[in-house]
One Martini backbone bead per residue (centre of mass of N, CA, C, O) as a GRO file, in nm:
protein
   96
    1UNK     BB    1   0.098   0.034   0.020
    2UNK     BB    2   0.071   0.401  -0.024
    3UNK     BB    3   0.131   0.653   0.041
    4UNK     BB    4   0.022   1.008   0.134
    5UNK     BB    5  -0.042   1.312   0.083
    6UNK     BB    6  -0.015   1.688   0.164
    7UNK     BB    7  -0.104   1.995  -0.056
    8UNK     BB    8  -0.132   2.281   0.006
    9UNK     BB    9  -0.291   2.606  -0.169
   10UNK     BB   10  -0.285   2.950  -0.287
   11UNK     BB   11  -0.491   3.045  -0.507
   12UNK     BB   12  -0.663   3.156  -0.763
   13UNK     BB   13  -0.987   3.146  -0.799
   14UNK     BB   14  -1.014   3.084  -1.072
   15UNK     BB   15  -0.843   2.827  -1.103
   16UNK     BB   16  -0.926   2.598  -1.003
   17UNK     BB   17  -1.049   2.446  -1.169
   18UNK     BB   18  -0.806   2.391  -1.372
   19UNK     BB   19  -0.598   2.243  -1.161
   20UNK     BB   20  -0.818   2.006  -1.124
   21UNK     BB   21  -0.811   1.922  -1.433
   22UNK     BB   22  -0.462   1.876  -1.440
   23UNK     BB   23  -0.464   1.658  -1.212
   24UNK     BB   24  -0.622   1.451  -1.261
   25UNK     BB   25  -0.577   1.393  -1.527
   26UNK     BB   26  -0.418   1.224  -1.414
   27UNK     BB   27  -0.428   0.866  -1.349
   28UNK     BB   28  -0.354   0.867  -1.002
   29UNK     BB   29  -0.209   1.135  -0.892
   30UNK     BB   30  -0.479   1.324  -0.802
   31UNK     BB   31  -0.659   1.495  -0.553
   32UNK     BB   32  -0.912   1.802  -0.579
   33UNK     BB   33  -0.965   1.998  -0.263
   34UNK     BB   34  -1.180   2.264  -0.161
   35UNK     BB   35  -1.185   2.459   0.104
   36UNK     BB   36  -1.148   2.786  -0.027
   37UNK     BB   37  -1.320   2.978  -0.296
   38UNK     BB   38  -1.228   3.240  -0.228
   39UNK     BB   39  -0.899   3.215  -0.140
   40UNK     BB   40  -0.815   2.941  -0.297
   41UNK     BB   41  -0.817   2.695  -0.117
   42UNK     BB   42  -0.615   2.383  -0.167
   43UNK     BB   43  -0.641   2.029  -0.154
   44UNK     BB   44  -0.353   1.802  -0.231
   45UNK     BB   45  -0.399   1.444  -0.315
   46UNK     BB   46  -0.121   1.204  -0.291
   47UNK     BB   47   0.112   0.971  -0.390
   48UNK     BB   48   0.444   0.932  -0.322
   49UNK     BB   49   0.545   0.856  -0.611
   50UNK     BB   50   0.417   1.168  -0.712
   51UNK     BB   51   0.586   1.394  -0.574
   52UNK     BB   52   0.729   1.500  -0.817
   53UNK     BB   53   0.551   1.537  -1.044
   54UNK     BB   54   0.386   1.704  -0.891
   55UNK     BB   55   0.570   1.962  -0.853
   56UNK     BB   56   0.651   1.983  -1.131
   57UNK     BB   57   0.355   2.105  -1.243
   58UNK     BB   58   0.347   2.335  -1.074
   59UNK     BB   59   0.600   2.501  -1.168
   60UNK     BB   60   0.468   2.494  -1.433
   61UNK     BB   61   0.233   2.668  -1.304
   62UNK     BB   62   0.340   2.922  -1.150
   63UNK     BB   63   0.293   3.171  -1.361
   64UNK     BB   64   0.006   3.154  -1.348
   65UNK     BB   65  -0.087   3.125  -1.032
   66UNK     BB   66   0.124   3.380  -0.942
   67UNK     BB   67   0.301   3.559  -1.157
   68UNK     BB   68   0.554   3.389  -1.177
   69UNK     BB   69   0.877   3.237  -1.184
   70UNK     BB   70   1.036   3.002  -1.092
   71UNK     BB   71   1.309   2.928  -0.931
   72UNK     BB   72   1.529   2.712  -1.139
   73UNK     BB   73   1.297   2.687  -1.351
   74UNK     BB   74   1.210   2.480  -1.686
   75UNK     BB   75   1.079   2.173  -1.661
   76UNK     BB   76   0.982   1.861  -1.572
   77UNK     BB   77   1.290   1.808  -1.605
   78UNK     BB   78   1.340   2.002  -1.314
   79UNK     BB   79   1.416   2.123  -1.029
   80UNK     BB   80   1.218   1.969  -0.762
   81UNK     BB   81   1.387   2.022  -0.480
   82UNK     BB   82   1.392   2.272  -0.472
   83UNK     BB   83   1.381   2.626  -0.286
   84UNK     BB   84   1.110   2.778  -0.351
   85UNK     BB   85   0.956   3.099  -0.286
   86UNK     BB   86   0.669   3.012  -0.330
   87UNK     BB   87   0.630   2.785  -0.211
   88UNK     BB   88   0.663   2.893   0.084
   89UNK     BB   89   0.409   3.102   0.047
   90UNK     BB   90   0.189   2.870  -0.095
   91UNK     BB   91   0.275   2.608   0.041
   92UNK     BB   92   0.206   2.273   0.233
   93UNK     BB   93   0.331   2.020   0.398
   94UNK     BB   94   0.112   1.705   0.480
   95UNK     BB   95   0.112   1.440   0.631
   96UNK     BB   96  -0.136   1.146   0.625
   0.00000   0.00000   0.00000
């Protein structure tokens, strides 16, 4: 059985709908539930083999949700375990 994670974010209000549909849409690697539809805060749950994976399209999707490139990212091939300073203001991991 596979650990699962959980990734909380907080996001522009209207990106949710988009966000939810590009991670699901990866055939069981995250499930995404809405905390707070005002303030944008969403927590995605996914098994631990895809946490680089899913870091990974965060990164990549940090200048639409954020309106900023991260630093030191490329591409999905790119380095995902920097400590982004993005990341560090948008989202919290916390064990499941």
């Amino acid at each position: 059985m596979n650990a699962f994670r959980t990734l909380t974010l907080q996001i522009p209000p209207h990106h949710i709908g988009f966000v939810k549909f590009i991670l699901e849409g990866y055939d069981g690697m995250a499930l995404v539930s809405t905390l707070d539809p005002k303030s944008g805060t969403v927590v995605i749950h996914y098994p631990l083999p895809f946490h680089k994976d899913l870091l990974a399209i965060v990164d990549d999707l940090s200048p639409l949700l954020f309106g900023e490139q991260a630093p030191g990212t490329r591409t999905l091939a790119g380095d995902v375990d920097a400590g982004h300073a993005w990341r560090r203001r948008n989202c919290v991991t916390v064990p499941h």
